[in-house]
C-alpha distance (Angstrom), angle and dihedral (degrees) to the residues before:
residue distance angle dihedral
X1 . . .
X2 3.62 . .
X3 3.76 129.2 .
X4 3.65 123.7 -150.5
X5 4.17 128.6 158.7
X6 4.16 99.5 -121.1
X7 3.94 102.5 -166.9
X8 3.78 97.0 161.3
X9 3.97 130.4 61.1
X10 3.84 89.4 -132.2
X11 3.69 93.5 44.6
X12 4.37 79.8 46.5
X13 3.87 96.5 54.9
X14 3.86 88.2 47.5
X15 4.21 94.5 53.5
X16 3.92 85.9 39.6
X17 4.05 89.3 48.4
X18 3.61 92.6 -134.6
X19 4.00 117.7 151.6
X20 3.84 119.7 -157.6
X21 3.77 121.0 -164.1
X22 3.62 140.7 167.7
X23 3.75 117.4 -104.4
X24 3.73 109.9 -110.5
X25 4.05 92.9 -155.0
X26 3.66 98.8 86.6
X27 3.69 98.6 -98.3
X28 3.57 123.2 111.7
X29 3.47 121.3 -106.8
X30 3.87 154.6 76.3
X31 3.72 119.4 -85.0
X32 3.97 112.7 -156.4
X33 3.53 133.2 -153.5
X34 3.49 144.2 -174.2
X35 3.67 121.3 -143.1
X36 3.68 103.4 -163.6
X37 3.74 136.2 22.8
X38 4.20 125.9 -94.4
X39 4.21 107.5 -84.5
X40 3.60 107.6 -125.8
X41 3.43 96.4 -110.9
X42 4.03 120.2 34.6
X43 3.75 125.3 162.7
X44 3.97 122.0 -169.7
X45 4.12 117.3 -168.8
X46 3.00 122.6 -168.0
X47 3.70 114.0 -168.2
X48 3.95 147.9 172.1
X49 3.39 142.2 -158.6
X50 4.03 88.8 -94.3
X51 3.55 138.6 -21.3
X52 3.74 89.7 -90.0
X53 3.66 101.8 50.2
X54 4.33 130.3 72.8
X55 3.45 106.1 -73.0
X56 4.26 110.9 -119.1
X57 3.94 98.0 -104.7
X58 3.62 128.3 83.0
X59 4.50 131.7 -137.6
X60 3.81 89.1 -91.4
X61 3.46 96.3 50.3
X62 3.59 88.2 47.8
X63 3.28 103.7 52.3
X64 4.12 100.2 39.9
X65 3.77 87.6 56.1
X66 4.10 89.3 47.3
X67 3.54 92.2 43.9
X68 3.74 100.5 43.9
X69 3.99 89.6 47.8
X70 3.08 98.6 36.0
X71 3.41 97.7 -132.6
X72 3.97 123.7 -173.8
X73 3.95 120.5 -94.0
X74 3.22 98.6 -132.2
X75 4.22 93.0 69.8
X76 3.90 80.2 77.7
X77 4.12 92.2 80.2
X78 3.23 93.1 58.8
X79 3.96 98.7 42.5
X80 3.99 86.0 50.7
X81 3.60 88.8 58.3
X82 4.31 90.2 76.0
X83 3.54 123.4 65.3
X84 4.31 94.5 58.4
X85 3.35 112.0 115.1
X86 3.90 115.3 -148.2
X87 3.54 94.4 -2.2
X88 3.70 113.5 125.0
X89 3.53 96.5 174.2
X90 3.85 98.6 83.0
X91 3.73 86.3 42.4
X92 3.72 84.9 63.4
X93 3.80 90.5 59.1
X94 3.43 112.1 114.9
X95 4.36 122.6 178.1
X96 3.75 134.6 157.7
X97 3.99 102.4 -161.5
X98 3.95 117.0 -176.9
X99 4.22 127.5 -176.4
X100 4.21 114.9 -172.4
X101 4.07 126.7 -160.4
X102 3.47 103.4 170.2
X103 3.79 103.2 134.4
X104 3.84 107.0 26.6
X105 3.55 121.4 20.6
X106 3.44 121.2 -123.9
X107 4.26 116.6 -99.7
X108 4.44 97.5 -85.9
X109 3.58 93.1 2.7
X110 4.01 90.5 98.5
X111 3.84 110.8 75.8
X112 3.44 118.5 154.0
X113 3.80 100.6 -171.1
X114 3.46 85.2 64.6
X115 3.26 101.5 50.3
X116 3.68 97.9 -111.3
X117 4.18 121.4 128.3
X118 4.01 90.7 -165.2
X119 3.77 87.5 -122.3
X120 3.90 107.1 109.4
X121 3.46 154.5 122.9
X122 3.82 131.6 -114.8
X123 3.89 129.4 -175.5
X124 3.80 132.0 163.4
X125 3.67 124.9 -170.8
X126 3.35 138.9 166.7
X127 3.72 130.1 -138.2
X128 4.19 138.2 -178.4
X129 3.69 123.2 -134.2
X130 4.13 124.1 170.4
X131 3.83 133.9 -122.8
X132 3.49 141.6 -151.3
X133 4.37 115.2 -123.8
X134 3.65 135.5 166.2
X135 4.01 128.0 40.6
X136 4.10 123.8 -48.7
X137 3.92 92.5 -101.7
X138 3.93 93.5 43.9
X139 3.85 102.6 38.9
X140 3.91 128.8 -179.1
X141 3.19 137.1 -172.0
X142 3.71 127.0 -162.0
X143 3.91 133.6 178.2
X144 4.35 118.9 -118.3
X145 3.63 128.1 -173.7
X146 4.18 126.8 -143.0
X147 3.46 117.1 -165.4
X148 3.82 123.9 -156.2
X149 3.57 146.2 -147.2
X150 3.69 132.4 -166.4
X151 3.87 138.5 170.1
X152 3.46 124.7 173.9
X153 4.04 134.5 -162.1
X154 3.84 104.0 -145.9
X155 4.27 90.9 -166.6
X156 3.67 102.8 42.5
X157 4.08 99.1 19.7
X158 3.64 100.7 -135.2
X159 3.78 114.2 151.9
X160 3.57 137.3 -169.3
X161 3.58 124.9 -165.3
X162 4.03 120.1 -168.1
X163 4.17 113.9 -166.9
X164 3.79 124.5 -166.9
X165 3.49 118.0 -167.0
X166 3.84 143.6 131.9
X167 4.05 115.2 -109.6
X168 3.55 121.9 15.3
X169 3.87 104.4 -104.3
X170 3.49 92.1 109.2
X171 3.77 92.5 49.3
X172 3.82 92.2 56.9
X173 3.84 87.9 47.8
X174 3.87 90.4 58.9
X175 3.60 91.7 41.6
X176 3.98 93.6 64.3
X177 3.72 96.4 27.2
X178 4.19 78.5 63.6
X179 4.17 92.4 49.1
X180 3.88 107.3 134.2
X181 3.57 84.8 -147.2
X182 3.70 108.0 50.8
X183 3.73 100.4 28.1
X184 3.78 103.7 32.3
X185 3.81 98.5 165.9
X186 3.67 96.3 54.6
X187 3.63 92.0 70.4
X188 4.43 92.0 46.3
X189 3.58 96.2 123.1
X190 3.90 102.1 158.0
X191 3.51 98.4 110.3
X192 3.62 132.8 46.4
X193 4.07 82.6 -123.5
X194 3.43 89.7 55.4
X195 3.50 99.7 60.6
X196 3.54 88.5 40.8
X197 3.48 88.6 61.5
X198 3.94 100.0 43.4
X199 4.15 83.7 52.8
X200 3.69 82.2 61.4
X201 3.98 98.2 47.0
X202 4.25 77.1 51.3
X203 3.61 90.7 58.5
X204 3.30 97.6 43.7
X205 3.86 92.4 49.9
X206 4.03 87.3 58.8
X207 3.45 93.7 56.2
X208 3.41 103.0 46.2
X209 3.88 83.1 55.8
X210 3.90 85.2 57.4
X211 3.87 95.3 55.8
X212 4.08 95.9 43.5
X213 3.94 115.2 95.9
X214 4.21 98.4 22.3
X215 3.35 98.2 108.0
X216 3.80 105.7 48.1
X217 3.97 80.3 47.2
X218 3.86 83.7 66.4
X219 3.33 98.0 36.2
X220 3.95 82.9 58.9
X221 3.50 98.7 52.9
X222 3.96 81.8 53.7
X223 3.48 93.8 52.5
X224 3.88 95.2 45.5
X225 3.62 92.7 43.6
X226 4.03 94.4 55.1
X227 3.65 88.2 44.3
X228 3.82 86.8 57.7
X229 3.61 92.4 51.2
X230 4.00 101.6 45.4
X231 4.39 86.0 48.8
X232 4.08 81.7 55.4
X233 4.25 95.4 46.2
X234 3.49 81.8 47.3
X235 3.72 98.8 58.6
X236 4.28 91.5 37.6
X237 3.29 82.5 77.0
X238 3.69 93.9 64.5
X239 3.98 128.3 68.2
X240 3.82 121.3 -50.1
X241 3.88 85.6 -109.6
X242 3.62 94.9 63.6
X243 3.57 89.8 40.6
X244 3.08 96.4 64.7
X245 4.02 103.7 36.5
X246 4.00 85.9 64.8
X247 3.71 93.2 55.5
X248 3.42 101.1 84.2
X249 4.00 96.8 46.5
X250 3.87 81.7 45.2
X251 4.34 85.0 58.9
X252 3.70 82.9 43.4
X253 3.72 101.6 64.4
X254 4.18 94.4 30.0
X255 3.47 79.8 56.0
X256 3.61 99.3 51.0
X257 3.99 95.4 44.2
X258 3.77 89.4 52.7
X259 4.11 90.0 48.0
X260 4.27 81.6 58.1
X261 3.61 99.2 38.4
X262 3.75 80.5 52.0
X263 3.36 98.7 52.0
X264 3.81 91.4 47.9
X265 3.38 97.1 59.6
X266 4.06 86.4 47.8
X267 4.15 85.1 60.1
X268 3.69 102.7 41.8
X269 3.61 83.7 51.7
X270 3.41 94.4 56.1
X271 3.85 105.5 51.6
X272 4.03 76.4 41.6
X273 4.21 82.5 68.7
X274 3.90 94.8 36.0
X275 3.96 98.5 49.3
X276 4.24 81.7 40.5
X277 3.70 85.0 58.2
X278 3.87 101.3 39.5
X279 4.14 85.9 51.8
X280 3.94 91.4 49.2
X281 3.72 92.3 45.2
X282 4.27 97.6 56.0
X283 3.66 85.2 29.7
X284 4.16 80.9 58.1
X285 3.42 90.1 35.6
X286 3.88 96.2 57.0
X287 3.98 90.5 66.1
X288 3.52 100.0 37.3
X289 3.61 104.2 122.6
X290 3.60 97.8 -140.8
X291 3.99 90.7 49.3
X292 4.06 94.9 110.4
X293 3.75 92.0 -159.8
X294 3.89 90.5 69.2
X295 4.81 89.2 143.9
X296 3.99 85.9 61.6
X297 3.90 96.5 67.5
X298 3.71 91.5 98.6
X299 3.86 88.5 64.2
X300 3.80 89.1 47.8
X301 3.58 91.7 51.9
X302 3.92 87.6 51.3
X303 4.03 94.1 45.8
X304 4.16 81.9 50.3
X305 3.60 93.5 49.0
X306 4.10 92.9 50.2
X307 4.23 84.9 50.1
X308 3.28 87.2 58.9
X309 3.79 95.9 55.7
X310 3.42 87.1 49.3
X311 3.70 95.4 50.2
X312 3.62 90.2 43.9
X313 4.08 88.3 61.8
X314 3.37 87.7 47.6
X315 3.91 87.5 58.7
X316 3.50 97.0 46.9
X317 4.01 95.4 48.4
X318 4.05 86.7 49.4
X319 3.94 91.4 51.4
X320 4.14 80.0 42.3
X321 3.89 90.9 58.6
X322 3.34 92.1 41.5
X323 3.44 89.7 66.2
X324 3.97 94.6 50.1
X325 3.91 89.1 55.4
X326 3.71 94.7 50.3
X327 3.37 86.6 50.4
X328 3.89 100.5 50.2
X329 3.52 87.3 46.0
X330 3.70 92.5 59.8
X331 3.66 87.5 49.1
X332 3.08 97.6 51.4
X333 4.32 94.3 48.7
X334 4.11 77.2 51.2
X335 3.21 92.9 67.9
X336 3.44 111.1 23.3
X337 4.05 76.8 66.5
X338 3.93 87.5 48.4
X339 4.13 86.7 60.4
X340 3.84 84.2 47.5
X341 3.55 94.0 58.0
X342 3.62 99.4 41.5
X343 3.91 97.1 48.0
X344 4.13 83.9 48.8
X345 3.92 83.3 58.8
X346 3.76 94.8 51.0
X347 3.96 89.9 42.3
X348 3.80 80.7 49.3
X349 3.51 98.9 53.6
X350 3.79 94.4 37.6
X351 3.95 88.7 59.2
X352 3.58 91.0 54.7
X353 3.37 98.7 46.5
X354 3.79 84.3 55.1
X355 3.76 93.3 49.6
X356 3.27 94.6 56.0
X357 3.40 88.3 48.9
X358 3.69 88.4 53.6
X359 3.48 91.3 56.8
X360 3.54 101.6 55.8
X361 4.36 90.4 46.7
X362 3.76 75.6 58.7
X363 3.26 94.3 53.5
X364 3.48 96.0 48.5
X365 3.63 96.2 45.6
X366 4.05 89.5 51.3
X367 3.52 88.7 59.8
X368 3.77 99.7 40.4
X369 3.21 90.7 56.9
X370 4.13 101.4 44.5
X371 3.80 81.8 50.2
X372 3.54 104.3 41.2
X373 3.66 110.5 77.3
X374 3.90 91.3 47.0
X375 3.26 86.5 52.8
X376 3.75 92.3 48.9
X377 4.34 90.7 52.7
X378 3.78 89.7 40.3
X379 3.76 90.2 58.3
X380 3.64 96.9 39.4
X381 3.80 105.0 44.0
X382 4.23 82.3 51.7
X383 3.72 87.2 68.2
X384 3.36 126.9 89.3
X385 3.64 101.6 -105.6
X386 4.29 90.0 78.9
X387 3.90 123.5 31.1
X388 3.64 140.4 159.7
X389 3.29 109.3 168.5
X390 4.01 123.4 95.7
X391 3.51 123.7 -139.1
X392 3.77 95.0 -81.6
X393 3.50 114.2 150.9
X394 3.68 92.0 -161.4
X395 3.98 92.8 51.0
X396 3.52 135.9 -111.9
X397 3.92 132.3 -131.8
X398 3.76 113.7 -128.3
X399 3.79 110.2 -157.4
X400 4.01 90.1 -176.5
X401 4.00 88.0 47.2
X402 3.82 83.2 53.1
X403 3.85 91.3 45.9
X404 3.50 93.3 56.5
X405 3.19 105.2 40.9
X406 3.57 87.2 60.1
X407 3.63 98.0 44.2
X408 3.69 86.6 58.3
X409 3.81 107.8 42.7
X410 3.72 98.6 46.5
X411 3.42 98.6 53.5
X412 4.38 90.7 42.2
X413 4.11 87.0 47.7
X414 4.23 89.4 54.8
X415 3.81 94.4 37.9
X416 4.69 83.0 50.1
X417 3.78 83.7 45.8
X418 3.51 101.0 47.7
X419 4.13 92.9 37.6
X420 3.49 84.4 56.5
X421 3.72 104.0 44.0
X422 4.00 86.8 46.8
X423 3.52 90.9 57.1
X424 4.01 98.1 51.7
X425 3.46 85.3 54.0
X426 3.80 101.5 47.7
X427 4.04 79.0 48.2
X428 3.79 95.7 50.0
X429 3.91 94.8 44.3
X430 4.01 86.1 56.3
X431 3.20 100.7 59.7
X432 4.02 117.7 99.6
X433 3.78 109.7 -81.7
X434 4.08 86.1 -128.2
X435 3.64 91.0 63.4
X436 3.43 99.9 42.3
X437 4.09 80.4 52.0
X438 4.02 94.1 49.1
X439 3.94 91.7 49.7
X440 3.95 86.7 65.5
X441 4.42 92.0 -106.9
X442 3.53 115.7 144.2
X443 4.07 115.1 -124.5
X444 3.80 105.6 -106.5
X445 4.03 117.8 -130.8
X446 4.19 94.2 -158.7
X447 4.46 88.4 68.3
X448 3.57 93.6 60.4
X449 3.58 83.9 55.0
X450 4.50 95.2 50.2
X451 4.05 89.5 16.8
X452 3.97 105.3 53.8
X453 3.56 94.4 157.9
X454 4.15 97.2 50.8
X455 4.16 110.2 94.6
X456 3.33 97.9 -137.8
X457 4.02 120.8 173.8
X458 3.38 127.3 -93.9
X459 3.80 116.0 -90.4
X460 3.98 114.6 -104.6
């Protein structure tokens, strides 16, 4: 199998050995022809520079290698699902899609100079694996997506396998796991059994890939998570203030981890489904009566029993996650209580503040009211509308002055008193018995008697 970077739709036709020429009958039109017969093993990736960025092939390029293989339309979903950047709800997308000829051939699937019988099977799947980015002391680790494409001849054994993924790691993986000298029976294609079997080694390769990485993606949501909380039981020992300014950010990044962790679980459980649905489909495939390679069920029963190791890590790193979200949640009821407590301290402090306040507006008013009304006869018997003194120089004391100036501010300063008195009592009695009951005050037996229309509660 050779490997050569094709970036060009001429330099594409040339690697595919496909010939296109105009017709010389007078009709419009472009005869193609292929000048050699389909290898038995061919793989095609098509890559970008990550999962989120245009993948490195053009609409031509596309469309000559669909066209020329035939391939299914359905292996467009999951190429549309590159090429969106931020959006991580196509990387969610998870499918297992299947399409069976093994009695009749489909009409133009059967072309003998080629090398292909027409009876085949095609699948395409798509499956998420996880990758390591940034620098040993700032680590990252972010989720990617491959999507596959396989079609098998079950008479002649030729295969073609078409990957789509962004970066090339997996491309370099295929390209040693394909090494005539270290892996000598992947490339034993003298039998239609053995390339049955190598197209099983191929899947299994793939899903391997899917299972690599998940666990030190847990382990960093761990590690980022119990940074979070020693930064916060750092800063609880500082003032409340600060305390509670950190809180939110604290929310913030809880909330964050448990979007991921989410998100993980989401993934795992979808190449859960897709290798679920690649074992039932060769498991189904293995009695299918028209299936002519009926004597190599016991190596599909081994390539299902190996899926369902892998999905059986899958499990265990969902349940694993699951873990890490209850716990953030917890955290994150821990401290949303924490912010509770400390905004019921301010609230605290502020009503005491205000009471005190309160107390010296009392206080005030008290004494503004004792003082006002002699205040009020002071000011008025000075005027010229009352006098009793002569025109003394030295002064004069006016007993009758005196006299009535008493007789007129006493009786003003208890009629101010008892105005006022009257009226914190006509306040407090309208106030909603409730209240009155939640403040700790005692319902009062004598308003019923002066109050008949209050609803008051009944006396304990």
């Amino acid at each position: 199998m050779d490997f050569a970077f094709v970036h060009s739709a001429a330099n594409l036709a040339d690697w595919l050995g496909i010939q296109s020429t105009q017709r010389q009958n007078g009709t419009q039109g472009i005869t193609i022809t292929a000048r050699f017969m389909d290898p038995k093993r061919r793989f095609i990736y098509i890559y970008g520079d990550s999962s989120r960025t245009r993948l490195k092939i053009t609409r031509s390029m596309l469309a000559q290698i669909f066209t020329y293989h035939q391939v299914m339309p359905d292996y467009l979903d999951f190429i549309f699902a590159f090429g969106f950047s931020g959006s991580s709800r196509l990387l969610k997308f998870s499918s297992f899609r299947e399409h069976t000829s093994l009695r009749v051939p489909q009409p133009g699937s059967a072309i003998p100079q080629l090398g292909r019988s027409g009876r085949q099977f095609q699948l395409c799947y798509n499956l998420k694996g996880t990758w390591q980015m940034g620098v040993p002391d700032d680590v990252v680790w972010m989720a990617q997506e491959a999507a596959f494409y396989h079609q098998f001849d079950v008479l002649s054994g030729n295969m073609l396998w078409i990957v789509t993924k962004g970066r090339l790691d997996l491309h370099s993986r295929i390209k040693d796991w394909t090494n005539v000298s270290e892996n000598p029976d992947n490339r034993a294609f003298g039998t239609v059994e053995d390339c049955f079997r190598s197209s099983l080694s191929t899947q299994l390769l793939f899903s391997h890939w899917s299972t690599e990485g998940w666990r030190n993606h847990i382990e960093w949501l761990y590690h980022k998570e119990q940074q979070g909380t020693y930064e916060m039981s750092e800063r609880s020992e500082g003032p409340g203030e600060d305390k509670l300014g950190s809180g939110g950010a604290d929310i913030q990044q809880l909330q964050w981890l448990e979007d991921r962790a989410n998100e993980i679980i989401g993934l795992l459980e979808g190449n859960v489904y897709v290798l679920g649905a690649l074992q039932k489909f060769y498991l189904a495939l293995s009695t299918d009566s028209d299936f002519p390679l009926r004597p190599c069920g016991s190596d599909i029963n081994t390539f299902s029993n190996k899926l369902g190791h892998f999905m059986e890590e899958f499990r265990m790193q969902v349940a694993s996650t699951r873990t890490f979200v209850k716990s953030v949640a917890d955290r994150k009821e821990l401290i949303n209580k924490y912010i509770e407590r400390q905004a019921a301290q301010r609230a605290e402090r502020l009503n005491r503040n205000m009471e005190r306040e309160a107390v010296v507006v009392r206080i005030v008013t008290i004494v503004t009211l004792i003082y006002l009304p002699a205040t009020f006869v002071s000011t008025f018997f000075s005027t010229d509308i009352i006098k009793y003194q002569s025109g003394d120089k030295n002064g004069t004391f006016s007993p009758i002055a005196m006299n009535r100036w008493l007789q007129v501010t006493l009786p003003l300063t208890f009629l101010t008193i008892l105005v006022a008195w009257l009226g914190d009592r006509w306040a407090q009695t309208h106030r909603p018995a409730d209240n009155r009951l939640r403040e700790g005050e005692r319902p009062c037996v004598w308003r019923r008697r002066f109050w008949p229309n209050a609803i008051f509660e009944k006396e304990p």
